[in-house]
C-alpha positions as CSV (number, residue, x, y, z in Angstrom):
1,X,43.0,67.7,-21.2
2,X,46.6,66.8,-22.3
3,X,46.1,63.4,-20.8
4,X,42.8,62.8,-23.0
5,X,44.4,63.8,-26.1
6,X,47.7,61.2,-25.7
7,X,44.8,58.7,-25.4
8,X,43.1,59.6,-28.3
9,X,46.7,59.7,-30.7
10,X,47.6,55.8,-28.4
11,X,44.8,54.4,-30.0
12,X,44.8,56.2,-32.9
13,X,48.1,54.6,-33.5
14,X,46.9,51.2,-32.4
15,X,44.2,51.1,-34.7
16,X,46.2,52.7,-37.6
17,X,48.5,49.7,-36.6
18,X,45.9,46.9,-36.7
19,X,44.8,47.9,-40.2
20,X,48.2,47.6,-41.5
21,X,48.5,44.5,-40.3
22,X,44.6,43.6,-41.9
23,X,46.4,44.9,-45.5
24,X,49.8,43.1,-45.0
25,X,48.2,40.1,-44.0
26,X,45.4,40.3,-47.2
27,X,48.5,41.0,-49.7
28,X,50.5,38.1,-48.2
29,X,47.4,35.8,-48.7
30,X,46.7,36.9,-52.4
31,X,50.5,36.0,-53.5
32,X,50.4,33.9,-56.5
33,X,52.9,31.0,-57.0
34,X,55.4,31.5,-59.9
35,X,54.7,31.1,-63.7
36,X,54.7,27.3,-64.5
37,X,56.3,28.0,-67.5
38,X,59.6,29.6,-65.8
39,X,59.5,26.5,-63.2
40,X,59.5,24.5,-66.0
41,X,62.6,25.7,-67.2
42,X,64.1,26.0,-64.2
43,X,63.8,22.4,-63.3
44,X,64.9,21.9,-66.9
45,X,68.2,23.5,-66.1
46,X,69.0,22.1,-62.6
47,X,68.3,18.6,-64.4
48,X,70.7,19.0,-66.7
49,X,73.0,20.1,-63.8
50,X,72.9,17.0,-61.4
51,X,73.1,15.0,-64.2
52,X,76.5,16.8,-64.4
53,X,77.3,17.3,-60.8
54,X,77.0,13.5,-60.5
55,X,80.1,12.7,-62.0
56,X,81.9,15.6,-59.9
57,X,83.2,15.7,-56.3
58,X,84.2,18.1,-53.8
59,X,85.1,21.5,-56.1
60,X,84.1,20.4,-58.9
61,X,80.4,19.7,-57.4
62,X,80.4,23.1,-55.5
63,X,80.9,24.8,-59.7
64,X,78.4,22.5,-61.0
65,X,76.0,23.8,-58.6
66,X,77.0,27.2,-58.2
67,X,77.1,27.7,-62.2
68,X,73.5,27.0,-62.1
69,X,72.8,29.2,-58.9
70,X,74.1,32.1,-61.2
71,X,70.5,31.9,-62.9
72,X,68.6,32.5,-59.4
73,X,70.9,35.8,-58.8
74,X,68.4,38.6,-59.4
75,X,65.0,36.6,-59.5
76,X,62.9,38.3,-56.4
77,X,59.8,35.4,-57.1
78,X,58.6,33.9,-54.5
79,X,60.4,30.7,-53.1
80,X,58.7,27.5,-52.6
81,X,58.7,25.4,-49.6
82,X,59.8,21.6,-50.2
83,X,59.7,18.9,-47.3
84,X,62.5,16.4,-47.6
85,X,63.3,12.9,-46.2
86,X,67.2,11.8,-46.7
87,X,69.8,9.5,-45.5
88,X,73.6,10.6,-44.3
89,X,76.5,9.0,-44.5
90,X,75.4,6.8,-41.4
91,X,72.3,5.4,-42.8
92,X,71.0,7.6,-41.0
93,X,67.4,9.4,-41.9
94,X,66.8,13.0,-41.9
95,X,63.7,15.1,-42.0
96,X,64.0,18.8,-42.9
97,X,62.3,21.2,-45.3
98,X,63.9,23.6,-47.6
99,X,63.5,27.2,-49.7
100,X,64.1,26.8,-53.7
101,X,62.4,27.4,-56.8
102,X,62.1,24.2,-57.9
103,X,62.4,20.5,-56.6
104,X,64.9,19.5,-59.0
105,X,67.0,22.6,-57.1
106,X,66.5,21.1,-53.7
107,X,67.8,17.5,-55.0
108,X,70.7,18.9,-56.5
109,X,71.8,20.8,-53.4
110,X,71.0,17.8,-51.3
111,X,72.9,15.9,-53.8
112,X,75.9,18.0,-53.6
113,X,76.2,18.0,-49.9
114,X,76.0,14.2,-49.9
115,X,72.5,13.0,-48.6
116,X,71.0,10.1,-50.3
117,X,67.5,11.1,-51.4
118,X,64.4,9.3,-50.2
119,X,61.8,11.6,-51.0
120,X,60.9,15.4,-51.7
121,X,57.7,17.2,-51.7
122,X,56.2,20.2,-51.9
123,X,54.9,21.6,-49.2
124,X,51.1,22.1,-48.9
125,X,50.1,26.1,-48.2
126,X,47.6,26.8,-46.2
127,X,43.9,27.9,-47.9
128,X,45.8,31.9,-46.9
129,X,48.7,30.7,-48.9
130,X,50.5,31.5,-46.2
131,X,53.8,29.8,-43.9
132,X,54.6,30.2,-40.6
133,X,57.8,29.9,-39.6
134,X,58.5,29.2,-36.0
135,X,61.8,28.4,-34.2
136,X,64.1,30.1,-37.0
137,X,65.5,32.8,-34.5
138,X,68.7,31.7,-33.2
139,X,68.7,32.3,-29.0
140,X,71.7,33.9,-27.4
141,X,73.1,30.4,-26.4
142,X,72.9,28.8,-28.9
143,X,74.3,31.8,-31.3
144,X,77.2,31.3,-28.8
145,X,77.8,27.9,-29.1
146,X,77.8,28.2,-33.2
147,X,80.1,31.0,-33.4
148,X,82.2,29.0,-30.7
149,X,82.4,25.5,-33.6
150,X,82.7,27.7,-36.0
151,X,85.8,29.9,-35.1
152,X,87.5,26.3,-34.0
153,X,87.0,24.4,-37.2
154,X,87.9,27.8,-39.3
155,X,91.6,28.0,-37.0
156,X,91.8,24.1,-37.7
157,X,92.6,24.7,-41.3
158,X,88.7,23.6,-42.1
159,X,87.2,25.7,-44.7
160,X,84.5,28.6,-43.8
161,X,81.5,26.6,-46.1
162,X,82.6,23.1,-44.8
163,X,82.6,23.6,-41.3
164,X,79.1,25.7,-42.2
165,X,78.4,22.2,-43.5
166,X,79.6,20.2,-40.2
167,X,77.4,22.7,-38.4
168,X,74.4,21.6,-40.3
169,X,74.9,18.1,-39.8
170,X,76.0,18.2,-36.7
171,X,72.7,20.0,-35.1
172,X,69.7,18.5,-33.6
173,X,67.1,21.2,-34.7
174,X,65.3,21.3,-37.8
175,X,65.0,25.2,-38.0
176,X,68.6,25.5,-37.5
177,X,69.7,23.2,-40.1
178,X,67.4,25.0,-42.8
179,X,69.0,28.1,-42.1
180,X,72.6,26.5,-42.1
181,X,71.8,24.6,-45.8
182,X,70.7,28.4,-46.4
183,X,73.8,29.5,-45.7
184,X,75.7,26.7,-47.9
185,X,73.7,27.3,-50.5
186,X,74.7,31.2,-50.4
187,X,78.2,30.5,-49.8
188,X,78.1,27.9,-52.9
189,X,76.6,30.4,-54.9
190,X,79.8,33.0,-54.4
191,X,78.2,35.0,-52.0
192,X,80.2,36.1,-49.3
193,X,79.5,34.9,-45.6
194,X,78.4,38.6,-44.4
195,X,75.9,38.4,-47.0
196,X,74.1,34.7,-46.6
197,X,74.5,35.9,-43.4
198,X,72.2,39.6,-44.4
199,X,69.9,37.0,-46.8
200,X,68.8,35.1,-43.1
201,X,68.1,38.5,-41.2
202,X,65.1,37.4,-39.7
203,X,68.0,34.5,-37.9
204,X,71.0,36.5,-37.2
205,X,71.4,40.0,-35.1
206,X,72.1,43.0,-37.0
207,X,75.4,43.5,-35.1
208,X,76.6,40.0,-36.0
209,X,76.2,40.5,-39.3
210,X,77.8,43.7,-39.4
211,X,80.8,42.5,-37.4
212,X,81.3,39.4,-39.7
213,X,81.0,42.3,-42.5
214,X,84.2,44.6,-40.7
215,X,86.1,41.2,-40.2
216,X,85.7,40.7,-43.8
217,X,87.7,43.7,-44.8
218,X,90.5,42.8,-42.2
219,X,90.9,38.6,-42.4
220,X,90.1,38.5,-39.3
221,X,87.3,36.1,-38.9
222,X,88.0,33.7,-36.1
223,X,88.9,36.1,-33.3
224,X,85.6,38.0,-34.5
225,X,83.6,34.9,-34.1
226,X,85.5,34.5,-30.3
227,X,84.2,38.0,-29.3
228,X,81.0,37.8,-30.9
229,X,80.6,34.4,-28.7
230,X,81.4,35.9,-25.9
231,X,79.2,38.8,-26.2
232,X,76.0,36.6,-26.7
233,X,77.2,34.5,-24.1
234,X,77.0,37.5,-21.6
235,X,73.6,38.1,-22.7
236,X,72.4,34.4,-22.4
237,X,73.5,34.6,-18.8
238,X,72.1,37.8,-18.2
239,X,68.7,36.5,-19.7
240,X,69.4,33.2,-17.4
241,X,69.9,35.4,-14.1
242,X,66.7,37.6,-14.7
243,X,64.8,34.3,-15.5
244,X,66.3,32.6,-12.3
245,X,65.6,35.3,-9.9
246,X,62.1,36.4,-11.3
247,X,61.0,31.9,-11.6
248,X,60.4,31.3,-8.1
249,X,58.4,34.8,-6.8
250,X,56.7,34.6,-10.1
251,X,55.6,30.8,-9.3
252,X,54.4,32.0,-5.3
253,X,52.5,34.7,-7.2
254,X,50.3,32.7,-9.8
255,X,50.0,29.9,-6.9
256,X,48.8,32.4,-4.6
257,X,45.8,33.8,-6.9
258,X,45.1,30.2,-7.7
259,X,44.7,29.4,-4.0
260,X,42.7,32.8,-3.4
261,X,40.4,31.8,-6.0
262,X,39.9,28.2,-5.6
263,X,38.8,29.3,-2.0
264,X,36.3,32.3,-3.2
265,X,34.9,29.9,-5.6
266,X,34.6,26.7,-4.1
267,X,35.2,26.9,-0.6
268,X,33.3,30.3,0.8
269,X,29.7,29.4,-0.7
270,X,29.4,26.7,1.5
271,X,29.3,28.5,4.1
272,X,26.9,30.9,2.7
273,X,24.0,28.4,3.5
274,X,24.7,28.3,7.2
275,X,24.9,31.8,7.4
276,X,21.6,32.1,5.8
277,X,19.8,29.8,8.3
278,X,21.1,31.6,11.4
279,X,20.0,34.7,10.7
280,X,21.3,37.6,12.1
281,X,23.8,40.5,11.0
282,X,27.0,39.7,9.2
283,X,30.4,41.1,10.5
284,X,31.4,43.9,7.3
285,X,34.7,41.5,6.5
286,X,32.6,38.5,6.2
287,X,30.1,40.6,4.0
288,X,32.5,41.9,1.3
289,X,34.4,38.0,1.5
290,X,31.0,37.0,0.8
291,X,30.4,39.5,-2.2
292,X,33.5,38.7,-3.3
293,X,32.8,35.0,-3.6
294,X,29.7,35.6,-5.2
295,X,31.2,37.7,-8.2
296,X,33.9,35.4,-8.9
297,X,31.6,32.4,-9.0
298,X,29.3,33.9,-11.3
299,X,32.3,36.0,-14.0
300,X,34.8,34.0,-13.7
301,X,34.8,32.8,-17.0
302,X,34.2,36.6,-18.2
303,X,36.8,37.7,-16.3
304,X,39.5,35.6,-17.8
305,X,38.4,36.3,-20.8
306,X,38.4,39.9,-20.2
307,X,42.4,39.3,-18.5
308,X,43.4,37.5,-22.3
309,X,41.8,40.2,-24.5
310,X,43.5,42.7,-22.6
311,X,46.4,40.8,-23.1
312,X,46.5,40.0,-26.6
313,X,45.8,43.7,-27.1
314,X,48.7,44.8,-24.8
315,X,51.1,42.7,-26.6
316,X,49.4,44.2,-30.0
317,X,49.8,47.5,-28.9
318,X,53.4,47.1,-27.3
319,X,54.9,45.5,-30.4
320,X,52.9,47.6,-33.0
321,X,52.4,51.3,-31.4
322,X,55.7,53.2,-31.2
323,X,53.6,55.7,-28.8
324,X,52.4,53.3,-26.7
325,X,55.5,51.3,-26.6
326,X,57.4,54.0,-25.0
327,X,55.0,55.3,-22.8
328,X,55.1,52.0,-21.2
329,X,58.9,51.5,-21.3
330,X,58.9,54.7,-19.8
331,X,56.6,54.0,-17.0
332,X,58.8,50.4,-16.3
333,X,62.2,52.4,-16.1
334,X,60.8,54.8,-13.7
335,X,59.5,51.9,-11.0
336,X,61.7,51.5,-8.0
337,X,64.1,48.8,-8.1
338,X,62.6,47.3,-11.2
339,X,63.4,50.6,-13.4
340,X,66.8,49.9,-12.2
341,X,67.6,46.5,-13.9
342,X,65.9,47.9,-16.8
343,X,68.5,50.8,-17.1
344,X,71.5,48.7,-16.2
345,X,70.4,46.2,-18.8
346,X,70.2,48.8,-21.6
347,X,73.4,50.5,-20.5
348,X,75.0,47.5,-20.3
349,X,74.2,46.2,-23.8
350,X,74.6,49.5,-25.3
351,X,78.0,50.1,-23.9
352,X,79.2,46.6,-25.1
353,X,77.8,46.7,-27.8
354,X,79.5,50.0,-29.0
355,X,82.5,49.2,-27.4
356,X,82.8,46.1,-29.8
357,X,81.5,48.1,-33.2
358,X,84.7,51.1,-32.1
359,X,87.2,47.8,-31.7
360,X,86.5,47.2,-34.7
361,X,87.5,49.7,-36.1
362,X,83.3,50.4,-37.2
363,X,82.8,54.4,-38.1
364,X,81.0,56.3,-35.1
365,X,78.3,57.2,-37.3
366,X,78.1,53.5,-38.8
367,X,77.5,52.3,-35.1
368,X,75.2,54.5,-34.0
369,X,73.1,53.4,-37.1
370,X,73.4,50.0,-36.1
371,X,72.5,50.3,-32.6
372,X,69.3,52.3,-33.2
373,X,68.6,48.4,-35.0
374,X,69.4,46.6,-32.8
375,X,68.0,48.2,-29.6
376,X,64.5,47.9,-28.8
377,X,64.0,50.5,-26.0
378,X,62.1,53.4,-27.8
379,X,64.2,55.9,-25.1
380,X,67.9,54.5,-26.0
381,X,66.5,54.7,-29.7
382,X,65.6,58.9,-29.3
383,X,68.6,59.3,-27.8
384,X,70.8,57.5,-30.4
385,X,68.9,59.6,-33.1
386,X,69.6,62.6,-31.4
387,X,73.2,61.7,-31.5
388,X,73.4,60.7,-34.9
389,X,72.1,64.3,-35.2
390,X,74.5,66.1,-33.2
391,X,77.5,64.4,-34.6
392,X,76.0,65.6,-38.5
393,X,76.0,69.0,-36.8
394,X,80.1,68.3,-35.4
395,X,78.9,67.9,-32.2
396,X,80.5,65.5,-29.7
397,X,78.5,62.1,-28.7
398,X,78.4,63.0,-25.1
399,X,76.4,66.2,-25.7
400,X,72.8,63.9,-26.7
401,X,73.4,62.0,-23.4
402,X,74.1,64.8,-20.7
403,X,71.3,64.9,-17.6
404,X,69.3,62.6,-19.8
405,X,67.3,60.4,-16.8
406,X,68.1,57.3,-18.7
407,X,71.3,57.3,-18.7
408,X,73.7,57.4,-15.6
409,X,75.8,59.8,-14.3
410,X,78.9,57.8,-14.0
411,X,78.1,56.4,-17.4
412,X,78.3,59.6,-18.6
413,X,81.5,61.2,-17.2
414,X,83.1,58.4,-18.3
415,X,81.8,58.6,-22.2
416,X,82.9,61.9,-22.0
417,X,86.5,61.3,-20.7
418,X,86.8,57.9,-23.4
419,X,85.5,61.1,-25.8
420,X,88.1,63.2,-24.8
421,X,91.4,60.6,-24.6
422,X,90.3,59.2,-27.9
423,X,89.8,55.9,-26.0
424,X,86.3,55.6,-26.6
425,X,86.3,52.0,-27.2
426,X,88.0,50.5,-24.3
427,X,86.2,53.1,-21.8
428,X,82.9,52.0,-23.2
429,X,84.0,48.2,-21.8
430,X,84.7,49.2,-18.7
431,X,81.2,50.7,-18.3
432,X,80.1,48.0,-19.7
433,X,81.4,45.5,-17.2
434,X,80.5,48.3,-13.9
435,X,76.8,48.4,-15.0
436,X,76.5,44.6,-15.3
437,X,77.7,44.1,-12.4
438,X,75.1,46.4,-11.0
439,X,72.8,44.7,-12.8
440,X,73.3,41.2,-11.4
441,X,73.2,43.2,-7.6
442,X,69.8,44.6,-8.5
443,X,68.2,41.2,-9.7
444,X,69.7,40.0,-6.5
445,X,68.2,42.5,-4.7
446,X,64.3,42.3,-6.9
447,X,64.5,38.3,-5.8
448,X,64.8,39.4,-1.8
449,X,62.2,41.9,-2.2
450,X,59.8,40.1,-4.4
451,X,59.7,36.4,-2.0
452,X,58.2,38.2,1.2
453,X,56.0,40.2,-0.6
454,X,54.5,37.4,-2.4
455,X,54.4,35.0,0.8
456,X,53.1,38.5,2.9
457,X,50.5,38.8,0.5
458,X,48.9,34.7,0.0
459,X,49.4,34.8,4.0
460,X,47.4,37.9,4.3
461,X,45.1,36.6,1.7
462,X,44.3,33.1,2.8
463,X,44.5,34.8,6.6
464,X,41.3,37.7,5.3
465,X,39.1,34.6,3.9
466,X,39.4,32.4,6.7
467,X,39.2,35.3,9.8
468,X,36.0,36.4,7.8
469,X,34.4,33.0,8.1
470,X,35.4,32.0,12.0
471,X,34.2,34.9,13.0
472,X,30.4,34.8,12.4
473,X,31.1,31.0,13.0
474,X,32.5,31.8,16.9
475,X,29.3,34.4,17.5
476,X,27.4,31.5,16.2
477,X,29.0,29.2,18.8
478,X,28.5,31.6,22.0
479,X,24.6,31.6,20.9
480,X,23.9,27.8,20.9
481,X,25.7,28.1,24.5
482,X,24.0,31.0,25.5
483,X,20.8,28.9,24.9
């Protein structure tokens, strides 16, 4: 009964879920574009301002533009999308797009950071009125690699908003540089860098932003930017080894069914004729090989449409329904030897993670709060809520993670003796670096157990089809010479 009812609130919750998304999606296509009367003024006002920044350089062009930002502070209507085509310093032409209110806006930032204008446009919406944005989350390596330029121009003597600048011209992507010129256009404006950073939060981790934030307060931004890089550099490789040992079973796998399929389908009804015409009774392997072919050959097309609804609705489900979502990171962390990389992975990032946020001199409390953001595992999540309420009750951390299944034993002892020293920080590293070393051993050890058992099973496959068909075939031969 209990099992009936969680699958009654699962997809209760799933289709809850799916008519959020119905009304989010309805509201974001009804949006209206600005008044054209406040455009008009707008465009009136940045006008007057390139007319003014053109006879400025270097500061003085940065105040010309930023007086006229001022006017933007505080208006939350809805930005509009302009394609642009310009030329560097080089000659050289550049395609991009960017945010603003109005076009004369987007020529006096392009202006200002020194692009010859060819043209600018407004983007066309769609008949939904809606954008997709795609390719405007920065990956682990190439968050590194930024933070890397960045730290070394900043120690150079390079201002923070130029070498955001050199950045932006010096990338290859067209997503990335939007968000860079987003972040120039911020830091122009008088905003600090935390907070361009906190206006692209759909581009930039949570933690990042909050580190940048605690560097603020100590003038320490270069050697924040060094250990941030290093951090997402740890992650990149971690992605890179899990992607490295899972490529090559995963490949044998999908090759296997293929090969399996091709043969039920194409291969097995020829022989079904010949079977026919001799006559006689069937061995039972050659029967169900037979069967087998026969159902594939006729739903094949329905069954791989059944395999991508039941995905799309997984990945619905997964990313939509908290209930769901746990249940099945649950059930992952619980399989043998995969559970394992799952719950080194998460211990790993936690542990470094709030090893970095305590160097930093970042409030218990305050990183607790961030990691429950950051995190996507629903069980690390409980467990950092259950913290945050034990430590409002003066407990200690250790107390919400003791015998907790997800989280290991000598993980634990040692948060508890960090708790106790008062060297939380530097005892959360060394966890840190003990379970991802772990972690690397246990991928190692998922790509030797995963290559046999994919080559085991096409071999045993291809091995069933082809025994089932020789074997009627040789009774079939020992009749002819019998007569």
């Amino acid at each position: 009964m209990n099992i009936f009812i969680s699958v009654y609130h699962v997809f209760r919750d799933l289709f809850a879920s799916l008519k959020n998304i119905k009304i989010n999606f309805e509201k974001g296509a009804n949006k209206k574009l600005k008044e054209k009367e406040r455009q008009e003024k707008e465009e009136d006002l940045m006008s007057e301002a390139l007319k003014n920044a053109s006879s400025l350089s270097g500061k003085d062009t940065n105040k010309a533009l930023k007086d006229v930002l001022e006017d933007r502070k505080g208006n939350k209507d809805e930005l509009l999308t302009f394609n642009y085509v310009v030329k560097d310093s080089y000659g050289k032409q550049i395609k991009g797009s960017f945010d603003a209110k109005s076009k004369n806006e987007v020529e006096s930032f392009l202006v200002n950071e020194g692009y010859q204008i060819v043209s600018i446009e407004l983007k066309k919406k769609t008949k939904w009125n809606m954008e997709i944005n795609i390719g405007l989350k920065f990956k682990s390596g190439d968050l590194s690699f930024a933070l890397t330029q960045l730290s070394t121009y900043i120690k150079a003597g390079i201002p923070l908003i130029d070498s955001v600048r050199i950045l932006s011209k010096q990338t290859t992507k067209a997503s990335h540089r939007k968000i860079y010129q987003k972040l120039v256009f911020d830091l122009v404006a008088g905003e600090s860098f935390s907070r361009a950073l906190e206006n692209q939060s759909d581009s930039f981790p949570r933690l990042l932003i909050n580190m940048i934030k605690a560097s603020e307060m100590t003038g320490d931004l270069p050697t924040t930017l060094d250990e941030m890089s290093e951090y997402y550099n740890s992650i990149e490789e971690t992605r890179r080894q899990m992607i490295a040992a899972l490529t090559y079973p995963a490949i044998i796998f999908v090759f296997s069914v293929i090969v399996v399929a091709f043969v039920l389908i194409w291969v097995v009804p020829n022989f079904v004729s010949m079977f026919s015409e001799a006559g006689g009774e069937l061995p039972g392997i050659t029967q169900f090989t037979l069967g087998a072919s026969a159902f594939l050959s006729n739903y094949y097309l329905l069954i791989l449409g059944i395999i991508v609804v039941l995905g799309i609705t997984y990945l619905l489900a997964f990313k939509n329904v908290k209930s769901f979502r746990k249940a099945m990171q649950t059930f992952y962390m619980k399989l043998p030897v995969f559970g394992k990389v799952i719950i080194y992975n998460e211990v790993t990032m936690f542990t470094k993670t709030f090893a970095q946020l305590l160097n930093h001199s970042v409030h218990i409390t305050d990183s607790m709060a961030i990691l429950s953001k950051i995190s996507n595992n629903e069980i690390y999540k409980e467990i950092i809520a259950n913290t945050m309420n034990t430590l409002s009750k003066g407990g200690k951390i250790s107390e919400s993670f003791h015998g907790h299944w997800a989280f290991p034993i000598v993980a634990y002892e040692m948060l508890v003796t960090g708790e106790s020293t008062g060297q939380l920080g530097p005892m959360m590293e060394k966890v840190s670096e003990h379970f991802s070393s772990m972690h690397k051993n246990a991928v190692t050890q998922i790509k030797a157990f995963i290559e046999p058992v994919t080559i085991i099973f096409l071999a045993g496959a291809i091995g069933f089809i082809l025994l089932s068909i020789f074997i009627p075939m040789f009774g079939l031969y020992t009749a002819v010479e019998g007569a």
